[in-house]
C-alpha positions as CSV (number, residue, x, y, z in Angstrom):
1,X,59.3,171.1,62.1
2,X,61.2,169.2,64.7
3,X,58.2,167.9,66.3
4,X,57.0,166.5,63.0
5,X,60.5,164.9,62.2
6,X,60.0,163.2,65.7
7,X,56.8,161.4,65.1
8,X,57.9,160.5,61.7
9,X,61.1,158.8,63.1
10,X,59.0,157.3,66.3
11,X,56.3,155.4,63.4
12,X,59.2,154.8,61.1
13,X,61.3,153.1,64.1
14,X,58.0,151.3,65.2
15,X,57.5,150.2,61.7
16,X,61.4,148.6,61.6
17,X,60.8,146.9,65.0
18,X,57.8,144.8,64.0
19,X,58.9,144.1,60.4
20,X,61.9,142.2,62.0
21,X,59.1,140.9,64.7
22,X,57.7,139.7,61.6
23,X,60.4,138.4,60.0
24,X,61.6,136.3,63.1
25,X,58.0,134.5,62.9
26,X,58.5,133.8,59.8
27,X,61.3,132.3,60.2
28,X,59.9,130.7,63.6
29,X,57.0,129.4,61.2
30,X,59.1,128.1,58.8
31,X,61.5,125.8,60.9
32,X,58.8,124.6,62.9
33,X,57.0,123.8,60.0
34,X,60.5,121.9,58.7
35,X,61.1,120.1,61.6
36,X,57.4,118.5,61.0
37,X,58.1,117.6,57.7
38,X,61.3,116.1,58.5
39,X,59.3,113.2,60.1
40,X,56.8,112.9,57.7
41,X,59.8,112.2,55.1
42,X,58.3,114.0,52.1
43,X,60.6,114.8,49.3
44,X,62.1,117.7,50.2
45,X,63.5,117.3,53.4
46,X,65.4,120.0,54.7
47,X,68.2,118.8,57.1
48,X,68.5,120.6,60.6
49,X,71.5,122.8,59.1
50,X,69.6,123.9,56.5
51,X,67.1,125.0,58.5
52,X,69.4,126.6,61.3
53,X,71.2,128.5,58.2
54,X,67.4,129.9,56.7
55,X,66.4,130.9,60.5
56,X,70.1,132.4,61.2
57,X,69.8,134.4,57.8
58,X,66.6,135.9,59.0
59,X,67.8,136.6,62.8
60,X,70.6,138.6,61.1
61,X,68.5,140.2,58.7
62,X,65.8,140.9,62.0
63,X,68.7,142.3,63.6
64,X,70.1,144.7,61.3
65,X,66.1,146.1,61.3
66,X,66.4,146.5,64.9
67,X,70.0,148.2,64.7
68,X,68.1,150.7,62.2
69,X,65.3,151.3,64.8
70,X,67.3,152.2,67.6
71,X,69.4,155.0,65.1
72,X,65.9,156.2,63.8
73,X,65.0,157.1,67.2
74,X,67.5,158.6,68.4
75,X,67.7,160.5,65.4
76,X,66.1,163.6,66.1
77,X,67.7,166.1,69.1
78,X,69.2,162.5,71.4
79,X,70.8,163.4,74.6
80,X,73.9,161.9,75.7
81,X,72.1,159.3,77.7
82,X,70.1,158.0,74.4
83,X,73.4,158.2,72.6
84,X,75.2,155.9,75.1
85,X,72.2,153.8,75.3
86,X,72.3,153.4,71.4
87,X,75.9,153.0,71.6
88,X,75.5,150.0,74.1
89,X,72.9,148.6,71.6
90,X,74.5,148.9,68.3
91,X,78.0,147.2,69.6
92,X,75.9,144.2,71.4
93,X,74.0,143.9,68.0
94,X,76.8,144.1,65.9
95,X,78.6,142.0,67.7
96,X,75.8,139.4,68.0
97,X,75.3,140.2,64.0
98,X,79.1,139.5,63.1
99,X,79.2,136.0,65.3
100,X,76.2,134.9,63.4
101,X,77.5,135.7,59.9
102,X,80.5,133.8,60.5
103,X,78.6,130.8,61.8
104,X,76.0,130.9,58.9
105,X,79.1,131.0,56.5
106,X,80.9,128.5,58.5
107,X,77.6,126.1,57.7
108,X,77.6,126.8,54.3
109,X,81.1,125.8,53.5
110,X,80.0,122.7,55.1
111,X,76.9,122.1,53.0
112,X,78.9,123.2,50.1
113,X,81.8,120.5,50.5
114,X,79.4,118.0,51.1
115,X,77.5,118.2,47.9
């Protein structure tokens, strides 16, 4: 039964990291495609801190993916090596996670007082 809860924790972490791969291209797609249109001067331009807010908001969602990941697999039986190593991971993402929240709230206040 433990073997089984392994391998469904391995494809469920697997699964996590390429949704957030995903979800960073997206993003990726989506600024590049921005910047583009921000020198064809369509209607809806989208200002650089627009887009920096939209790519941010899907980093930190991307991130929070990852952070589940690395818990799923060590999940199941982790030594204290894995647990350290997770324990490295989660505080650099976290941190990394917090520091972007406050920036992408810092950037709305701006585009909020501006309109």
């Amino acid at each position: 039964m433990e073997e089984i809860a392994k391998i469904v924790t391995v494809y469920i972490s697997h699964t996590l990291e390429i949704i957030s791969a995903l979800v960073i291209a997206a993003a990726l797609l989506q600024l590049v495609l921005n910047y583009f249109r921000s020198f064809a001067g369509g209607k809806k331009n989208v200002t650089a801190e627009e887009a920096r807010v939209k790519f941010g908001s899907s980093v930190a969602v991307a991130l929070e993916l990852l952070l589940g990941a690395d818990v799923l697999a060590t999940a199941v039986a982790p030594s204290w090596n894995d647990l350290g190593k997770l324990a490295a991971i989660a505080t650099i993402r976290t941190i990394l996670n917090y520091f972007l929240e406050r920036e992408l709230k810092h950037m709305r206040q701006i585009e909020n007082s501006v309109a």
